[in-house]
C-alpha positions in Angstrom: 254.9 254.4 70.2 255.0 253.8 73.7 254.9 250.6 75.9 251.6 249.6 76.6 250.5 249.1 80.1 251.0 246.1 82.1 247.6 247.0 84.9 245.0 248.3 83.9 242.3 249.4 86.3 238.6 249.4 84.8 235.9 251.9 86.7 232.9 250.4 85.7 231.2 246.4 85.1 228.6 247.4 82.4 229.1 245.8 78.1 231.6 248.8 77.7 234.4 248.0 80.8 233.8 244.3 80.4 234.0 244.4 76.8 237.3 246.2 77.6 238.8 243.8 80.3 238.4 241.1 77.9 240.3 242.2 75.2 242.8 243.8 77.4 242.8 240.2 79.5 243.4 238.0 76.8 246.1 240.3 75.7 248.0 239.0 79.0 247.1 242.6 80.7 246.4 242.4 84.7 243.0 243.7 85.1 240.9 244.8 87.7 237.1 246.1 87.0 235.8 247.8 89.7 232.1 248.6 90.3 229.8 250.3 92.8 227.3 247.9 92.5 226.8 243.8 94.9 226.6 242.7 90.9 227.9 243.6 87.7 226.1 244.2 84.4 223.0 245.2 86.0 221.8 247.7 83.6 222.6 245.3 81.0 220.3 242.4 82.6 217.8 245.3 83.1 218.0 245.9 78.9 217.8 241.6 78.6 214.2 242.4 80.2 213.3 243.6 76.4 214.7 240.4 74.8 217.9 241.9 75.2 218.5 243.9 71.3 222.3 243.1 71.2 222.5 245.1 68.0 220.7 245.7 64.5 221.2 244.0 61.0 220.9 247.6 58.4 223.9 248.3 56.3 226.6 249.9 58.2 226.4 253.2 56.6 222.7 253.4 57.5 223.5 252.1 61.2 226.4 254.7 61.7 223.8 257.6 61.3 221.4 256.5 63.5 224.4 258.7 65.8 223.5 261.4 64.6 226.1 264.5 65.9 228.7 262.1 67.2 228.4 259.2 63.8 231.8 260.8 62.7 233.6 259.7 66.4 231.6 256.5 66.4 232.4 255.3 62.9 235.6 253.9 63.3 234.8 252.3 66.4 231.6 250.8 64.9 233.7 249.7 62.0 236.5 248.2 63.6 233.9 246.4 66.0 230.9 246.1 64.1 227.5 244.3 64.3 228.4 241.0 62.8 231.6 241.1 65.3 228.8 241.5 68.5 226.8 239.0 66.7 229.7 236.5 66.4 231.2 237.6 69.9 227.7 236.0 71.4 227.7 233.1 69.5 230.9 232.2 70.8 230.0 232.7 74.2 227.2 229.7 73.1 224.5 232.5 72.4 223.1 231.6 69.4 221.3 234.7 67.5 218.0 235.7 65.3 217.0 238.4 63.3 213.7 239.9 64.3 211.0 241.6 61.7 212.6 244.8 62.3 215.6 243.6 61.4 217.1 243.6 65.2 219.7 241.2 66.8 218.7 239.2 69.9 220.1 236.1 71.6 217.7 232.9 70.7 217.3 232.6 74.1 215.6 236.4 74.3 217.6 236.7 78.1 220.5 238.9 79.2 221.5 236.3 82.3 222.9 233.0 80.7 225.3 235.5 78.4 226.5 237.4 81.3 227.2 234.3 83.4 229.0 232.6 80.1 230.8 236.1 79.8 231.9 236.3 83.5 233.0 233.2 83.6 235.2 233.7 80.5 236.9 237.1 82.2 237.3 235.2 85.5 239.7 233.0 83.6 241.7 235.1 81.8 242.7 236.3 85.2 240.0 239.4 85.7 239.8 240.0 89.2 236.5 241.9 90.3 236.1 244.3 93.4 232.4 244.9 94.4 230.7 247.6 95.8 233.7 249.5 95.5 231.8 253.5 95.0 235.0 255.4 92.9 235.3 258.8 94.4 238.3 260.2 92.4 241.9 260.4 92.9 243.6 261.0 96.0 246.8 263.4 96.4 249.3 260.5 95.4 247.0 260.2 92.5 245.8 256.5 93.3 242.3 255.5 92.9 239.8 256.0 95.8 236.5 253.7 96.8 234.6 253.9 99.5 233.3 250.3 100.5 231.1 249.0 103.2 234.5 248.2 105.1 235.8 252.0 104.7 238.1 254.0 102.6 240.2 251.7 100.1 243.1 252.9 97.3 243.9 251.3 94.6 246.4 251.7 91.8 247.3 250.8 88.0 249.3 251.3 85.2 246.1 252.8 83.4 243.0 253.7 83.9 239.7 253.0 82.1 236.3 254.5 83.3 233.1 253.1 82.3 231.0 254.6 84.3 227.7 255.0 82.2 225.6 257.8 82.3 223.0 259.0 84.4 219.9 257.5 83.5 218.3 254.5 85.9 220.5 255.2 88.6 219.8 252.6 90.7 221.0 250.4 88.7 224.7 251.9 89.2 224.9 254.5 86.7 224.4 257.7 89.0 226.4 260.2 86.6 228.3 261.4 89.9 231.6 261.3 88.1 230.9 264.1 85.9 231.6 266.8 88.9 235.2 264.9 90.1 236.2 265.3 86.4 234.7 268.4 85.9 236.6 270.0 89.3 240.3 269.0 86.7 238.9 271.0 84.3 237.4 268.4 81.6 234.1 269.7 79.8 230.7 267.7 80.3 227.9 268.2 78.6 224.5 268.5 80.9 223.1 265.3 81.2 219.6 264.8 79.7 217.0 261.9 79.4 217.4 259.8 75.9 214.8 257.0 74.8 212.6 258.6 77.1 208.6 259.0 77.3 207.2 262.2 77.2 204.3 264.0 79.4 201.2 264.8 77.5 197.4 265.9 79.6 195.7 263.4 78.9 191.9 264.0 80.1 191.5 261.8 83.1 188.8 259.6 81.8 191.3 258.4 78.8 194.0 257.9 80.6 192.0 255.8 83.7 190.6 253.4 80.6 194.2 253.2 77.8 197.0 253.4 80.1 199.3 250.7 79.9 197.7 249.6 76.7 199.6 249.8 72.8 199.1 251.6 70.2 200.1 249.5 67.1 201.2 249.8 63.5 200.5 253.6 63.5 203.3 256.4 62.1 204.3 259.2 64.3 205.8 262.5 62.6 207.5 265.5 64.4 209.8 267.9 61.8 209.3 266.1 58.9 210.4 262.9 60.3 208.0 259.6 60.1 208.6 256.5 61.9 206.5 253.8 62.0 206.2 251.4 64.7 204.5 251.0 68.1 203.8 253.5 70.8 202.4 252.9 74.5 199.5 254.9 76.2 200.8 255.7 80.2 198.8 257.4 82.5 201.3 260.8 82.1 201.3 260.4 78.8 203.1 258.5 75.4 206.3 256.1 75.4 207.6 253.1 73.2 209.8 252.7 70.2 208.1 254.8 67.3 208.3 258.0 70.2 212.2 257.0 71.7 212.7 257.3 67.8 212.1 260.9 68.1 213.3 261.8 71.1 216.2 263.8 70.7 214.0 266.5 68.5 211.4 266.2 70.7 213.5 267.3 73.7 215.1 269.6 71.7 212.5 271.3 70.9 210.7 271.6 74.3 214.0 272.5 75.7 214.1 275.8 73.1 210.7 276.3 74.8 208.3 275.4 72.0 205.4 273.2 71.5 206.3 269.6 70.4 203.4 268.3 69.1 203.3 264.8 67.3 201.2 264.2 64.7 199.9 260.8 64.9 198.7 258.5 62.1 196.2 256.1 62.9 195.7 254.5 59.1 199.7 254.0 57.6 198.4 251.5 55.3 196.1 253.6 53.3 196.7 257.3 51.7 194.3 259.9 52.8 192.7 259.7 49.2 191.8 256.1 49.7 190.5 256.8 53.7 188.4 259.5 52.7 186.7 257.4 49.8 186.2 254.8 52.7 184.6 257.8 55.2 182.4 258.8 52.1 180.9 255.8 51.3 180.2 254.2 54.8 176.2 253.6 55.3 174.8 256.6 56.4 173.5 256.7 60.1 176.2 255.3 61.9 177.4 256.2 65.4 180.7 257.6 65.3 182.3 254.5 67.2 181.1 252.1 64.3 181.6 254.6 61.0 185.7 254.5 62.7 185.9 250.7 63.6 184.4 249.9 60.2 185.6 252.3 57.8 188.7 253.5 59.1 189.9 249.9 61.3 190.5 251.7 64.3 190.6 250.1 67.5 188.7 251.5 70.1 192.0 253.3 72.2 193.0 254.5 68.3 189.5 256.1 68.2 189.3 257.4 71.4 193.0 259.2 71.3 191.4 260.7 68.0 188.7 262.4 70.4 191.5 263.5 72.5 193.2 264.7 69.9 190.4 266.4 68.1 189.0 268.0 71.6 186.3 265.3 71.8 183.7 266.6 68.8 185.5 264.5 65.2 184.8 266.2 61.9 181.7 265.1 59.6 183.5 265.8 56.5 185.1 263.0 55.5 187.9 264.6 53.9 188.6 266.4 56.9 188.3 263.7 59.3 190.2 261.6 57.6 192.9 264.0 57.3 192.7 264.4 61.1 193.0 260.6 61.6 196.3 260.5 59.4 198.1 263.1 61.6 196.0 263.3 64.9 197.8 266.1 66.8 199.6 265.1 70.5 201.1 267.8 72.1 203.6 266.6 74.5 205.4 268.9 77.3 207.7 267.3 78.7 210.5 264.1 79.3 210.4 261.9 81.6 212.4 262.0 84.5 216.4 261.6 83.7 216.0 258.4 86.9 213.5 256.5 84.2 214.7 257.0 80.6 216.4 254.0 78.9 219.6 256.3 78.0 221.3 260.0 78.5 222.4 262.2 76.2 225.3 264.3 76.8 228.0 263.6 78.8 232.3 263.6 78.5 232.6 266.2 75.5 234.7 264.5 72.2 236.6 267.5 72.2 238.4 266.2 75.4 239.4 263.2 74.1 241.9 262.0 71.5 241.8 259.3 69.2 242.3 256.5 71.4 239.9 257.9 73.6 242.4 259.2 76.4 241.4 262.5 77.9 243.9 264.9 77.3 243.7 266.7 80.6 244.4 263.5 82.6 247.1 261.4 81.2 246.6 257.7 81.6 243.0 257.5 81.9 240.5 256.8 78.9 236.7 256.9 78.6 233.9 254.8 77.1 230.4 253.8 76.4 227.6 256.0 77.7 230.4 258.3 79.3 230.8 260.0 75.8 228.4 262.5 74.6 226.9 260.7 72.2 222.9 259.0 72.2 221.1 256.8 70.0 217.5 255.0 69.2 217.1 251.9 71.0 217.2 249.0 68.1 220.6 247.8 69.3 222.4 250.8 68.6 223.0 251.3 72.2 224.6 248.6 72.9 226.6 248.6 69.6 228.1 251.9 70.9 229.1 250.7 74.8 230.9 247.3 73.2 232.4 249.1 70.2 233.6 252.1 72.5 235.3 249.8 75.0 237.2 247.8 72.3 238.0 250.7 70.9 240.0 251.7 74.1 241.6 248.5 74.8 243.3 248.4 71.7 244.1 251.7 71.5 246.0 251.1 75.2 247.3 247.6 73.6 249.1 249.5 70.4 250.5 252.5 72.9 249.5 254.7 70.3 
């Protein structure tokens, strides 16, 4: 055991180095959170746009996995700072909580702003002292802190050291993924940065895409590897986005990444077995356009039927075994992700191996790392933000117990 720091300086005013300076604040620590950015929280008023998912109600064991490589680094974290510890941590900032359908967490109140203000407000006194627009560019030869500011060149110094700095994904919001080079040059391993919760590129013909974009696709089920998820999915002019697709994201990108073909299979019907469609198809009056044998026997809506003519090359199968196999797993191919600059999250990032337990990088005494830092990535459903407050607790008490 060692004595725990008296300043700490925090690089970084998103959930994860707030989260931090609080617990680290009303410990009686001096802290300082420093941010590039006129505002903090920005990317977390950007995710209150959504109705702000603070988190999701599953059983724990089922919400740890949604980590997938990195659940065994997250699980302690998660359990030492779990959902119902978010969910009470809003309430007590006077944001009451509900349950959605899905089972997802959101303030009543479905807005980022009045928790941040409340939040703010509560780190402003317990002593937090906040320094805008301060751009972190490293460590000088003394080893203080350097910012560039509007007024110049500024230093800064602490007992310890917490970076926050997000990853790299909507980087004007303050995230720009710039530190990975300055801690790369000391010899700490980063994995490439690459765009989570992202939408993917598919050709669209022009004629669909000039009539569907912008427009949902709902209650459908889309499967890639043997995966299903059902929910929602949105039509854009360069091609699919929305919860069911973020779902799948990682083995999406993964697989165009190896160079492959990542097509989705789409289905259209969820509700009813193939067996029971096909009876449907078979028995429809005979005679009817193509438009009205899908609206009436099938229940599609008219941008479900007309992806199923972009997925089936425009001419749909007569037999109705066959096309109602084709509407249960209508084929997308998709080429690419989005732009890193427009998906919701990043994976990669600070590698676990250069970290210990307490989340202190080994190859830079005194400094730690949290939230979207880590290489780690998620679904959206509130596990995102689970992960940047759990992280960020994590490291605060870690630096309080000196361990």
């Amino acid at each position: 055991m060692t004595n725990a720091p008296s300043s700490v300086a925090i690089i970084g005013g998103g959930p994860a180095g707030l989260i931090a300076a609080e617990v680290l604040s009303a410990a009686g620590r001096t802290v300082s959170v420093y941010d590039r950015m006129p505002s903090l929280g920005r990317k977390f008023l950007m995710a209150g746009r959504g109705g702000l998912n603070l988190t999701h109600s599953e059983p724990l064991d089922a919400f740890v996995s949604r980590y997938g490589p990195a659940a065994e680094q997250l699980a302690p974290m998660i359990e030492a700072f779990s959902p119902s510890d978010l969910t009470a941590w809003a309430q007590g900032l006077g944001q009451e909580t509900f349950v959605g359908s899905s089972g997802r967490v959101f303030p009543r109140s479905l807005k980022a702003s009045p928790l941040l203000r409340a939040w703010l407000a509560r780190l402003a006194g317990q002593g937090v002292t906040f320094h805008l627009r301060h751009d972190w560019r490293g460590w000088s030869a003394d080893g203080a802190l350097s910012f560039g500011t509007p007024d110049g060149a500024v230093s800064a110094s602490a007992d310890a050291v917490i970076l926050a700095l997000g990853g790299a994904s909507w980087p004007k919001l303050g995230s720009n993924g710039d530190w990975s080079a300055m801690l790369a040059q000391r010899g700490v391993e980063v994995a490439p940065f690459a765009p989570a919760n992202s939408g993917f590129d598919a050709a669209w013909s022009s004629v669909f895409a000039g009539r569907f974009a912008g427009q949902p696709l709902k209650n459908i089920a889309l499967s890639f590897q043997g995966r299903t998820v059902r929910g929602e999915a949105m039509i854009a002019a360069y091609g699919l986005e929305g919860g069911a697709v973020y779902a799948l994201s990682s083995a999406l990108r993964a697989r165009i990444e190896a160079g492959d073909e990542a097509v989705v299979e789409i289905d259209l019907a969820p509700d009813l077995t193939r067996a029971k469609l096909t009876d449907r198809l078979h028995r429809a009056a005979p005679g009817q356009s193509s438009a009205s044998l899908l609206r009436k026997a099938a229940g599609l809506s008219p941008i479900e039927a007309n992806l199923l003519r972009e997925a089936c090359g425009m001419a749909l199968p007569r037999d109705p075994g066959a096309l109602a196999r084709a509407i249960k797993a209508a084929p997308v191919r998709l080429t690419a992700p989005r732009p890193l600059a427009r998906a919701i999250s990043t994976a990669g990032g600070l590698a676990w191996s250069e970290v210990d337990g307490g989340l202190r990088l080994h190859k830079i005494p005194g400094v730690q790392a949290v939230g979207e830092m880590l290489d780690w990535e998620a679904p959206t459903g509130g596990y995102l933000l689970q992960a940047c407050f759990a992280t960020g607790v994590w490291a605060a008490r870690a630096l309080l117990a000196g361990a």
